[in-house]
PyMOL commands that place a pseudoatom at each C-alpha (Angstrom):
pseudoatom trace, name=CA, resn=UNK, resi=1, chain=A, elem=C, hetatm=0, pos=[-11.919, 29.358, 0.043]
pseudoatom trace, name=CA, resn=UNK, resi=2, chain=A, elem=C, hetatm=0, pos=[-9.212, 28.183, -2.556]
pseudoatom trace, name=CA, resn=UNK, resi=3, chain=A, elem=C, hetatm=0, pos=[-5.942, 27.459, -1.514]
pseudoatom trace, name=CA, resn=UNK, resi=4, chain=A, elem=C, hetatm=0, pos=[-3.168, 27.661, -3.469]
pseudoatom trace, name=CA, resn=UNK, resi=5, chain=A, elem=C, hetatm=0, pos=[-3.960, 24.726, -5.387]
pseudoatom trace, name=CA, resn=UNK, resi=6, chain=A, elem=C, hetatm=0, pos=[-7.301, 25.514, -6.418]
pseudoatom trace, name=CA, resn=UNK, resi=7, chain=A, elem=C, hetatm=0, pos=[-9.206, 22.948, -4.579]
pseudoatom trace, name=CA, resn=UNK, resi=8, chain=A, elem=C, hetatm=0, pos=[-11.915, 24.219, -2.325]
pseudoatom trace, name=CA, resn=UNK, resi=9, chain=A, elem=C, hetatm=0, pos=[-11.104, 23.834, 1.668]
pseudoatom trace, name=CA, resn=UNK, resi=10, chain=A, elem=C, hetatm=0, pos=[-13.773, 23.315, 4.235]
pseudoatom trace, name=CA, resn=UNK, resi=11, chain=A, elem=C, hetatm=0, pos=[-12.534, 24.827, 7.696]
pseudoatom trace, name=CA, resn=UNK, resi=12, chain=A, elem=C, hetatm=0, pos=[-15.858, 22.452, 8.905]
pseudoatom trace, name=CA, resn=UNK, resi=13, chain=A, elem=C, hetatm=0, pos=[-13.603, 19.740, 8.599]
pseudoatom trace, name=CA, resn=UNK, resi=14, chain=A, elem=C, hetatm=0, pos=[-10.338, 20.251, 10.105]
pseudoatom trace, name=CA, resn=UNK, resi=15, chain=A, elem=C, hetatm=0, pos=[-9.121, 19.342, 12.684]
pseudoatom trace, name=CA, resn=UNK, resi=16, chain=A, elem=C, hetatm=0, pos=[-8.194, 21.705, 15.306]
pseudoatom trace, name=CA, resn=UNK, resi=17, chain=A, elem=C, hetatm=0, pos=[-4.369, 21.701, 14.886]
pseudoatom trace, name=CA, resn=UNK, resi=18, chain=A, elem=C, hetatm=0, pos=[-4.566, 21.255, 11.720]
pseudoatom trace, name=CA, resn=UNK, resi=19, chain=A, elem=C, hetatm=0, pos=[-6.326, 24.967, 11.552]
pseudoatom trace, name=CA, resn=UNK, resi=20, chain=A, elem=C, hetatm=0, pos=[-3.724, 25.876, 14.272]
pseudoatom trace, name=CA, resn=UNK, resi=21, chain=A, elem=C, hetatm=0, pos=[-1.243, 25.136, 12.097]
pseudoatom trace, name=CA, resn=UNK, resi=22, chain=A, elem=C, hetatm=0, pos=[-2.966, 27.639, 9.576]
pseudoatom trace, name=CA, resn=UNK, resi=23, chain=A, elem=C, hetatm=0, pos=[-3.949, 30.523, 11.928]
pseudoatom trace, name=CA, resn=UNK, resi=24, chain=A, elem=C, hetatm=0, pos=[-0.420, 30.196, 13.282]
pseudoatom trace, name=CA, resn=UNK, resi=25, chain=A, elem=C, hetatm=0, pos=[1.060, 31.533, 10.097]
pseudoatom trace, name=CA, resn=UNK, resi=26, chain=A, elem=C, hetatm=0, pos=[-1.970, 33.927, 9.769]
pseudoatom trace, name=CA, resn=UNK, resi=27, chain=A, elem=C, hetatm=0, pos=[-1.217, 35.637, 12.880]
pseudoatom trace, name=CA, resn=UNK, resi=28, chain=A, elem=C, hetatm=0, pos=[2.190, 35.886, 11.828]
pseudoatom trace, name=CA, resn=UNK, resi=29, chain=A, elem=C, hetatm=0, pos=[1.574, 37.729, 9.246]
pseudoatom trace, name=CA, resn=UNK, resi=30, chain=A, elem=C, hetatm=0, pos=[-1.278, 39.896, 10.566]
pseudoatom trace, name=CA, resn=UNK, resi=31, chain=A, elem=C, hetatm=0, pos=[1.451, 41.053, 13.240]
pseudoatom trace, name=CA, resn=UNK, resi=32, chain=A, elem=C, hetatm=0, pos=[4.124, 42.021, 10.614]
pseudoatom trace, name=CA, resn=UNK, resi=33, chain=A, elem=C, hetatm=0, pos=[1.997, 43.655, 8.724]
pseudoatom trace, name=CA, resn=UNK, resi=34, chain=A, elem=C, hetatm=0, pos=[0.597, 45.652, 11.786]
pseudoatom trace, name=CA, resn=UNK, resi=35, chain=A, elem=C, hetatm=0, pos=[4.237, 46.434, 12.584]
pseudoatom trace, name=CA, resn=UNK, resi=36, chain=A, elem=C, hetatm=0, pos=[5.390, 47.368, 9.559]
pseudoatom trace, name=CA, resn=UNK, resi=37, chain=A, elem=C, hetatm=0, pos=[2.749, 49.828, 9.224]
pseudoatom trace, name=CA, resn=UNK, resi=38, chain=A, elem=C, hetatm=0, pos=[4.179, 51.701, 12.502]
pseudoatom trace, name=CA, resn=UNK, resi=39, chain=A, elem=C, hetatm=0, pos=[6.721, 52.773, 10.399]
pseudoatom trace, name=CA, resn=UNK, resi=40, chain=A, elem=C, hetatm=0, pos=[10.307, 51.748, 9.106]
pseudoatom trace, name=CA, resn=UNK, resi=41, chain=A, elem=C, hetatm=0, pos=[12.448, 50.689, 12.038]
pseudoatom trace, name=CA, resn=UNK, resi=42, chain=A, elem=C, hetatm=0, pos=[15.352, 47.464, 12.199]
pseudoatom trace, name=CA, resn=UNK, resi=43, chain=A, elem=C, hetatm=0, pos=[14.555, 44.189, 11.184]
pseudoatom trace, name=CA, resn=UNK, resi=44, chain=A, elem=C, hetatm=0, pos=[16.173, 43.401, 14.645]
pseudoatom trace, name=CA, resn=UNK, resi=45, chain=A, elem=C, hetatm=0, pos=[13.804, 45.443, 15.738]
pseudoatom trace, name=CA, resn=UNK, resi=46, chain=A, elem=C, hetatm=0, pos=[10.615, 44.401, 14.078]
pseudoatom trace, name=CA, resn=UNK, resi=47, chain=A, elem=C, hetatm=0, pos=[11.107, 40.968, 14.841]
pseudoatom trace, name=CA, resn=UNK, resi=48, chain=A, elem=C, hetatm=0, pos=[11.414, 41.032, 19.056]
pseudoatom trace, name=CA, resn=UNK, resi=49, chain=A, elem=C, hetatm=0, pos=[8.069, 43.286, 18.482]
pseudoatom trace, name=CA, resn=UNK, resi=50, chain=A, elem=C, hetatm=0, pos=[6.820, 40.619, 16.991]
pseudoatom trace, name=CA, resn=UNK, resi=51, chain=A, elem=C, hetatm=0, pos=[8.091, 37.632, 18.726]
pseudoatom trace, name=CA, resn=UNK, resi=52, chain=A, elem=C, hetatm=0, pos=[6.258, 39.431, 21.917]
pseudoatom trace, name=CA, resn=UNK, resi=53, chain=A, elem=C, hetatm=0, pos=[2.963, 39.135, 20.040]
pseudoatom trace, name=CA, resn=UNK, resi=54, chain=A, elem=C, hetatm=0, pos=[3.337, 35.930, 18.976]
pseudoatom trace, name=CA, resn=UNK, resi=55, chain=A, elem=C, hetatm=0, pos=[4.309, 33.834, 21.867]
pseudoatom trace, name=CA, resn=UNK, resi=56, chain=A, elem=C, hetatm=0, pos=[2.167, 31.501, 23.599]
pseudoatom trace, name=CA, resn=UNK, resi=57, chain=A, elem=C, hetatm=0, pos=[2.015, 33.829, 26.536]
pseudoatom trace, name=CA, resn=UNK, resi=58, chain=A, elem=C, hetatm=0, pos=[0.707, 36.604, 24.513]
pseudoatom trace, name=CA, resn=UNK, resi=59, chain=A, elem=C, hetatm=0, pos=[-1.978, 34.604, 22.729]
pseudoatom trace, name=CA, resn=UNK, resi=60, chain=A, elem=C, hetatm=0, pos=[-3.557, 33.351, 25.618]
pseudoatom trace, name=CA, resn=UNK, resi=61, chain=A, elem=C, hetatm=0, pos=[-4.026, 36.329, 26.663]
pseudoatom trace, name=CA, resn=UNK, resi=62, chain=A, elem=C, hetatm=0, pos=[-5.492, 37.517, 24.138]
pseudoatom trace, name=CA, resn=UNK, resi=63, chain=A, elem=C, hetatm=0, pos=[-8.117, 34.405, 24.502]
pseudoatom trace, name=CA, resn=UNK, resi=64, chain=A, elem=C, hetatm=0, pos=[-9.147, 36.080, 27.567]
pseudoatom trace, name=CA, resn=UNK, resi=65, chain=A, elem=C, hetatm=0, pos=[-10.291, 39.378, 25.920]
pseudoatom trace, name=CA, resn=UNK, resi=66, chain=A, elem=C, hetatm=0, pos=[-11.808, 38.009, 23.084]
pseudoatom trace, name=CA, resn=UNK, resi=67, chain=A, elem=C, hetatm=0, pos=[-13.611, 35.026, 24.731]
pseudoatom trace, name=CA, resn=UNK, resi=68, chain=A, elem=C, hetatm=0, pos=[-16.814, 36.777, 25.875]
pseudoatom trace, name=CA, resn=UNK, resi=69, chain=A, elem=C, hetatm=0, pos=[-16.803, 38.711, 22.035]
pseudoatom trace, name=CA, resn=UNK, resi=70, chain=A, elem=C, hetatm=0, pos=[-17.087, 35.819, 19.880]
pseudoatom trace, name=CA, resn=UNK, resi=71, chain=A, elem=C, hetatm=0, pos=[-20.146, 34.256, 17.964]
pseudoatom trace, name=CA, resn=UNK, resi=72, chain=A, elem=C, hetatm=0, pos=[-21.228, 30.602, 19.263]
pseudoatom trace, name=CA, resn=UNK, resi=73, chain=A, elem=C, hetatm=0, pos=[-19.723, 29.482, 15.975]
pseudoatom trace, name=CA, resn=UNK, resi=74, chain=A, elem=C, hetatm=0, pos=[-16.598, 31.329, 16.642]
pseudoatom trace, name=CA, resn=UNK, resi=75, chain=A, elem=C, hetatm=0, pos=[-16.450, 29.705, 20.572]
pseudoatom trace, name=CA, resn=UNK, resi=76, chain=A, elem=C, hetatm=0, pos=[-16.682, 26.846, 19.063]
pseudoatom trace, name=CA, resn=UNK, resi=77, chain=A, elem=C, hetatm=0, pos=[-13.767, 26.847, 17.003]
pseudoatom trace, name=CA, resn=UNK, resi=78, chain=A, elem=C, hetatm=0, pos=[-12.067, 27.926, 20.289]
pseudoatom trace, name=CA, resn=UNK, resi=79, chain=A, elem=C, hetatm=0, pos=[-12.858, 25.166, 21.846]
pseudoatom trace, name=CA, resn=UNK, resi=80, chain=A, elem=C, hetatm=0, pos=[-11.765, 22.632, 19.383]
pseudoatom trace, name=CA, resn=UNK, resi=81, chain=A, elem=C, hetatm=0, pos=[-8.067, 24.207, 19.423]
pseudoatom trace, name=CA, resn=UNK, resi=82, chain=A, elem=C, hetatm=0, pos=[-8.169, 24.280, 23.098]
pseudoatom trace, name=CA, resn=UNK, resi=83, chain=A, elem=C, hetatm=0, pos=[-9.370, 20.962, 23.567]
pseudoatom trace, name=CA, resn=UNK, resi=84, chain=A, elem=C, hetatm=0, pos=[-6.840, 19.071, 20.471]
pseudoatom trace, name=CA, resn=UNK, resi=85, chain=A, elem=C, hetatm=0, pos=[-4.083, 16.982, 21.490]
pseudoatom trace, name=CA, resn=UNK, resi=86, chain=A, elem=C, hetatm=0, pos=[-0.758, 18.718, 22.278]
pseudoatom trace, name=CA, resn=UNK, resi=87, chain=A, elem=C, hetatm=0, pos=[2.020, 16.546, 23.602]
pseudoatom trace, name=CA, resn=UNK, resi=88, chain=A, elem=C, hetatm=0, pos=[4.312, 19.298, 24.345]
pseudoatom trace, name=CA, resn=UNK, resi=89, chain=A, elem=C, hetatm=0, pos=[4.638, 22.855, 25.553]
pseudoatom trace, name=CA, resn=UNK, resi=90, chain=A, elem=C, hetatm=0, pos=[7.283, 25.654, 24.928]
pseudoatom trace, name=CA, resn=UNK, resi=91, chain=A, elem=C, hetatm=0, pos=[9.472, 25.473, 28.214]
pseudoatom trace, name=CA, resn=UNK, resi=92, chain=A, elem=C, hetatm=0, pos=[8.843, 29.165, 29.033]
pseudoatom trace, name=CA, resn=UNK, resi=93, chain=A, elem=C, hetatm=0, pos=[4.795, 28.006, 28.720]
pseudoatom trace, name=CA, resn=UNK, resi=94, chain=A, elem=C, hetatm=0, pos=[2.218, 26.197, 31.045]
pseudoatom trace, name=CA, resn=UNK, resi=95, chain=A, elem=C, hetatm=0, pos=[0.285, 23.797, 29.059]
pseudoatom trace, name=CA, resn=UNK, resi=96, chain=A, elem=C, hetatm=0, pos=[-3.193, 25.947, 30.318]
pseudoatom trace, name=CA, resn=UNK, resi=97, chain=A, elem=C, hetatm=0, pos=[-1.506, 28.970, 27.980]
pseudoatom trace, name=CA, resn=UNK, resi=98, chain=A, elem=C, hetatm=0, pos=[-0.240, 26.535, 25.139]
pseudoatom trace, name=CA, resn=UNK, resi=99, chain=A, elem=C, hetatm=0, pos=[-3.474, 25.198, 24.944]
pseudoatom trace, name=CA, resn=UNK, resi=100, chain=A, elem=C, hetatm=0, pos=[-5.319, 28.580, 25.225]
pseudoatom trace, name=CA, resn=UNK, resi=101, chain=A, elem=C, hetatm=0, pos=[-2.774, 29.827, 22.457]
pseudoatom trace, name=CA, resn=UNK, resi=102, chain=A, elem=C, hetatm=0, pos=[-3.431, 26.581, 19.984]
pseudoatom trace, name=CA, resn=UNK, resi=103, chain=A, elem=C, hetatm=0, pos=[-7.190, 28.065, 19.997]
pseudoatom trace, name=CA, resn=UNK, resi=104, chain=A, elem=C, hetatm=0, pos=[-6.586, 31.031, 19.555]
pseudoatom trace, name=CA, resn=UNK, resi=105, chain=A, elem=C, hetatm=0, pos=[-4.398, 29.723, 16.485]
pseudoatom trace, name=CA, resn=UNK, resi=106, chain=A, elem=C, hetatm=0, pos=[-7.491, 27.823, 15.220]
pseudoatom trace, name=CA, resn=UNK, resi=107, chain=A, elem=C, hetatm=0, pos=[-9.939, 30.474, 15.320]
pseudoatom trace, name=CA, resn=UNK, resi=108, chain=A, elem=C, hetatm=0, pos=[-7.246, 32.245, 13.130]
pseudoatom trace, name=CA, resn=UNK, resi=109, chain=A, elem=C, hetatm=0, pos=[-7.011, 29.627, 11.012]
pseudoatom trace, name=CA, resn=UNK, resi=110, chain=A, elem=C, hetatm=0, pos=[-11.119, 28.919, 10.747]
pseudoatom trace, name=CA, resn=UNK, resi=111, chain=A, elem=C, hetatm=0, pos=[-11.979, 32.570, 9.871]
pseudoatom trace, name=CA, resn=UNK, resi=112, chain=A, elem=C, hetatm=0, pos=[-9.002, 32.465, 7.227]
pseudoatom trace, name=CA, resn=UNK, resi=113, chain=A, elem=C, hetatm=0, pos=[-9.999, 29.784, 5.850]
pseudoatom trace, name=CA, resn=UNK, resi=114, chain=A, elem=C, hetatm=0, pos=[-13.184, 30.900, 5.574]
pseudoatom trace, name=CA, resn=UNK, resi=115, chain=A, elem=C, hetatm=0, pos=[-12.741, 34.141, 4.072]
pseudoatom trace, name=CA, resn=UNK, resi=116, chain=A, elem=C, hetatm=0, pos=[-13.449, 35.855, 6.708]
pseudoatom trace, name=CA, resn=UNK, resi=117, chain=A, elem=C, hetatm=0, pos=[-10.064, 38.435, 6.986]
pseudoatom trace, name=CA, resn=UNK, resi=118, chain=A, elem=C, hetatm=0, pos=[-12.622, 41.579, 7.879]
pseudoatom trace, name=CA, resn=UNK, resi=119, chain=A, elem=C, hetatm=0, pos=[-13.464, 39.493, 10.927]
pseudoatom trace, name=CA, resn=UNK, resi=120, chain=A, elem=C, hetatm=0, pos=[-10.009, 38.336, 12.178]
pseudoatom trace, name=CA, resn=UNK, resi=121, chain=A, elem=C, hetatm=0, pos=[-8.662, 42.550, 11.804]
pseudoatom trace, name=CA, resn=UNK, resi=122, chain=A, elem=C, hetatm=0, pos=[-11.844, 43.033, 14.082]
pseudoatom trace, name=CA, resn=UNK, resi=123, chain=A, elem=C, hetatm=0, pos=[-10.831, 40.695, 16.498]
pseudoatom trace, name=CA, resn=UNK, resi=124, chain=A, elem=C, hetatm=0, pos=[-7.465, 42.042, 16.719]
pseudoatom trace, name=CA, resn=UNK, resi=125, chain=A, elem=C, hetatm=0, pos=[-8.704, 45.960, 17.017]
pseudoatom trace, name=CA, resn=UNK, resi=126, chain=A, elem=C, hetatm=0, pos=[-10.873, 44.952, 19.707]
pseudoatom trace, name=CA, resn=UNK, resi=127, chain=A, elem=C, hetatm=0, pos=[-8.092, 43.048, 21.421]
pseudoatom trace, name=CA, resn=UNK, resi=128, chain=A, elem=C, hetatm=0, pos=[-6.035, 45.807, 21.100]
pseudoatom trace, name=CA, resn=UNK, resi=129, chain=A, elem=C, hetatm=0, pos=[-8.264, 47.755, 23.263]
for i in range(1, 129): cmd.bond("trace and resi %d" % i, "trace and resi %d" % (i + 1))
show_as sticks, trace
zoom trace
């Protein structure tokens, strides 16, 4: 995939915070798009709906679902985030979910990069379930 510059990105090659720091912005956006498809409601109110989703907490839970759904390739990615150097945690975090939620933030970030949008929406339906 091109970036915004134009110059090809290999996902291959990251490192797994570095595609953390993509997939974090990817879920973002994924979740206020989700939201604002419920329907117009406040800002106010769109954003604590999303700031549930979004927090550490919530991601590593949603590690948990998808775990046993992913490819090998896909597990593998998970593993990388999980296993990259963090040196801190949110305060309202254990460093098991902070790590479980920087995974889940590179396996966002890999299929992105990749191209692979169809896949990450599939993810999230299952999830969802």
């Amino acid at each position: 995939m091109s970036g915004l510059s134009g110059s090809a990105c290999d996902p291959k090659q990251l490192s797994g915070l570095a595609l953390a720091f993509v997939g974090d912005g990817v879920y973002d956006l994924f979740v206020r798009e989700q939201l604002a498809c419920m329907g117009n409601r406040p800002v106010k109110e769109l954003n604590a709906a999303k700031v549930m989703r979004v927090r550490c907490q919530a991601q590593a839970q949603l590690v948990e679902k998808l775990e046993p759904l992913l490819t090998q390739e896909e597990a593998d990615v998970l593993r990388r985030g999980r296993n990259a150097h963090v040196t801190h945690a949110p305060k309202s975090a254990t460093m098991a979910q902070y790590h479980a939620a920087t995974a889940f933030e590179a396996l966002m970030g890999y299929l992105y990069l990749s191209g692979r949008t169809d896949r990450i929406r599939e993810l999230l339906s299952l999830a969802e379930n």
